[in-house]
Structure formats: structure tokens, C-alpha cells
N, C-alpha and C positions, 0 to 999 in steps of 0.2 A: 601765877603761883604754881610751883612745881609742884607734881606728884609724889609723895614717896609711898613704897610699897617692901611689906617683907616678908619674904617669904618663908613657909609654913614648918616645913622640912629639916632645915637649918637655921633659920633667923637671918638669913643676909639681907640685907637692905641694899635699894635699887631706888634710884627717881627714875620713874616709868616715864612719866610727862615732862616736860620741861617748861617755861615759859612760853617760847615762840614754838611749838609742837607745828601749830597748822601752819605758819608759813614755811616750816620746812617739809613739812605733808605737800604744802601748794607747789613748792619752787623745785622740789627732788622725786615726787610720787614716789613710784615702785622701790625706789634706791631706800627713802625712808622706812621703808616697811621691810625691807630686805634685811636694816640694819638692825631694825626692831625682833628681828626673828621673825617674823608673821608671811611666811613665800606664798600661803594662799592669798592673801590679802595685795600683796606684791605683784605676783600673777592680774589679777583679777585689776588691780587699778593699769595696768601695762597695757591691757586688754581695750580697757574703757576709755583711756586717756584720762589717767587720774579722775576717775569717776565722772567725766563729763565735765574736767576741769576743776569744778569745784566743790562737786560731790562730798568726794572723799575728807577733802578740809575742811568742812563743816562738819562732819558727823566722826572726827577724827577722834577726838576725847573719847566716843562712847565707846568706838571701836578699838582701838588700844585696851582701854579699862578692862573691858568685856575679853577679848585675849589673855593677858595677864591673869583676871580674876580666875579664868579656866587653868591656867597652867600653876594655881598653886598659890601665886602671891594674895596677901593680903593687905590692902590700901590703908596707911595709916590714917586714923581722923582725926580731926582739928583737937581733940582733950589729949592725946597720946603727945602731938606736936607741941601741943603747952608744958607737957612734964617735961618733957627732953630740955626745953632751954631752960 
């Protein structure tokens, strides 16, 4: 289930997460995190070898969320998802 998230500022809306998040975390590391905006995070799996492999794809969701939440966005929840359709 994707994430959507909107941020606070403007209202744009973003899917932060996608379906398949951590197999593209698994199969791309640092490139994913590159694309996501996150370079410390990018850095840091480069470093570890995507976190020791599979580190990072497990704890991918939090870590994403937890960026995002910081820069502003705010994650829509399941009531806000039911008005919309």
C-alpha cells in the first residue's frame, strides 16, 4: 500500500512510499536514497554496503517516514484516504 503525504507549506502531495519501496532499497541502495533526497542516508548505506545488505530494507519504511516527517510533509491517514474517493 503506498504512502501519500502532503506537505504543510503548500498542500502538494507526494506518495513518499511506494509498494515495492524495499525491494528497490534492496536491489539500488544508495541510488534509492539519492533519488529520495536523503544523501546522508545515501552516504551512510554506500559505506555499510546497504546496511549490511539488508539492513537498510528492513528498517526502510521507518526511515523514509522519519525524513519526510522532518522536512515538512505530513502523512495522510486511512479517514482523510476514504473522503478523497
Amino acid at each position: 500500500m503506498a504512502i501519500e503525504a502532503t506537505w504543510r507549506f503548500n498542500g502538494q502531495r507526494k506518495v513518499i512510499l511506494g509498494n515495492w519501496h524495499r525491494l528497490w532499497c534492496l536491489l539500488f541502495g544508495p541510488l534509492y536514497y539519492l533519488f529520495k533526497g536523503m544523501f546522508l542516508w545515501s552516504i551512510l548505506s554506500l559505506i555499510t554496503a546497504n546496511g549490511l545488505w539488508i539492513g537498510f530494507p528492513l528498517y526502510n519504511r521507518a526511515i523514509v517516514l522519519r525524513h519526510f516527517h522532518k522536512k515538512g510533509w505530513v502523512q495522510k491517514n486511512a479517514m482523510d484516504a476514504l473522503a478523497d474517493e
